[in-house]
C-alpha positions in Angstrom: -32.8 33.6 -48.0 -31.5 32.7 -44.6 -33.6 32.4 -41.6 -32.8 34.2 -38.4 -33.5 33.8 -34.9 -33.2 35.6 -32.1 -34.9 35.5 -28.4 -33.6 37.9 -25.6 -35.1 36.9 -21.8 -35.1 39.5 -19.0 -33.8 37.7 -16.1 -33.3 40.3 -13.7 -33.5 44.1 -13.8 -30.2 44.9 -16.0 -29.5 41.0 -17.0 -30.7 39.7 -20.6 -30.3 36.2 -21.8 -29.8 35.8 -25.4 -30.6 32.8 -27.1 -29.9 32.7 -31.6 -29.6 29.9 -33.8 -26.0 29.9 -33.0 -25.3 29.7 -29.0 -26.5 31.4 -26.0 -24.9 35.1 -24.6 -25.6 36.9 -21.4 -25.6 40.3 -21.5 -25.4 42.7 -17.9 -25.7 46.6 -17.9 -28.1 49.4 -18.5 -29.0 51.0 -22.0 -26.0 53.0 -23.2 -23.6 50.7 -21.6 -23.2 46.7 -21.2 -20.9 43.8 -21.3 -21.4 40.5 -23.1 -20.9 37.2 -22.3 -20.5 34.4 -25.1 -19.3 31.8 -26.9 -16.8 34.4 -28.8 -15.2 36.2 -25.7 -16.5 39.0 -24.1 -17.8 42.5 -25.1 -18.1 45.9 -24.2 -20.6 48.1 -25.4 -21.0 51.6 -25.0 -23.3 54.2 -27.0 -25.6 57.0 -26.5 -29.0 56.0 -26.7 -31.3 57.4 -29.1 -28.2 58.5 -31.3 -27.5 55.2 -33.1 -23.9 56.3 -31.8 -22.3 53.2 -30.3 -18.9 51.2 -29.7 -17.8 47.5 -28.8 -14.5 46.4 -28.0 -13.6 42.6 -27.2 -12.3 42.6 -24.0 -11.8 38.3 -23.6 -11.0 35.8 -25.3 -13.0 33.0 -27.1 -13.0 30.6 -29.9 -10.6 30.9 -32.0 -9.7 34.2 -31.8 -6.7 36.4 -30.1 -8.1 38.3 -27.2 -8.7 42.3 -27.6 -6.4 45.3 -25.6 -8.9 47.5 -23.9 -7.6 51.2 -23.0 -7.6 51.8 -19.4 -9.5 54.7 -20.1 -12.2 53.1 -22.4 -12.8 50.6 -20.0 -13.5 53.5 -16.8 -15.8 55.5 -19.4 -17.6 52.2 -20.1 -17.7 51.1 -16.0 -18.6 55.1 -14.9 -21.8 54.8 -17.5 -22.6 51.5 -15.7 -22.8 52.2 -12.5 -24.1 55.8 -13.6 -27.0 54.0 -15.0 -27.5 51.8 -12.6 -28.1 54.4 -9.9 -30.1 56.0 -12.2 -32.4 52.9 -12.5 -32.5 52.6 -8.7 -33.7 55.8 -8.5 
């Protein structure tokens, strides 16, 4: 049985630190739409909370690995739902 570990810090309002067993990631957005920052490249993640719908496309590079095509459309979906909840939260 493998042991698993996982810690995520609230640094700022919308900012997560993630430490695991294998590296630390940074993740910055609101529920329903983020981006993450690691050791493997870059993520977006978009999904529609309380659905257990959800979607993440590799928008960098990282180790090893070839770096992802993001749709010019995908990419303004995922950046409208920021900023939409952003405002949201500032309201």
């Amino acid at each position: 049985m493998a042991i698993r570990f996982n810690k995520r810090l609230k640094i700022a309002p919308g900012v997560k630190l993630n430490i695991s067993k294998s590296g630390i990631s940074t993740t910055v957005g609101a529920k329903g739409a983020s981006v993450n920052f690691g050791k493997k490249g870059a993520h977006l993640n978009a999904g529609l909370p309380g659905t257990g719908l959800s979607s993440r496309t590799k928008i960098s590079g990282g180790s090893g690995s070839d770096t992802g095509q993001v749709s010019p459309l995908f990419a303004y979906v995922v950046l409208g739902l920021l900023v939409l909840g952003l405002i949201i939260w500032i309201l």
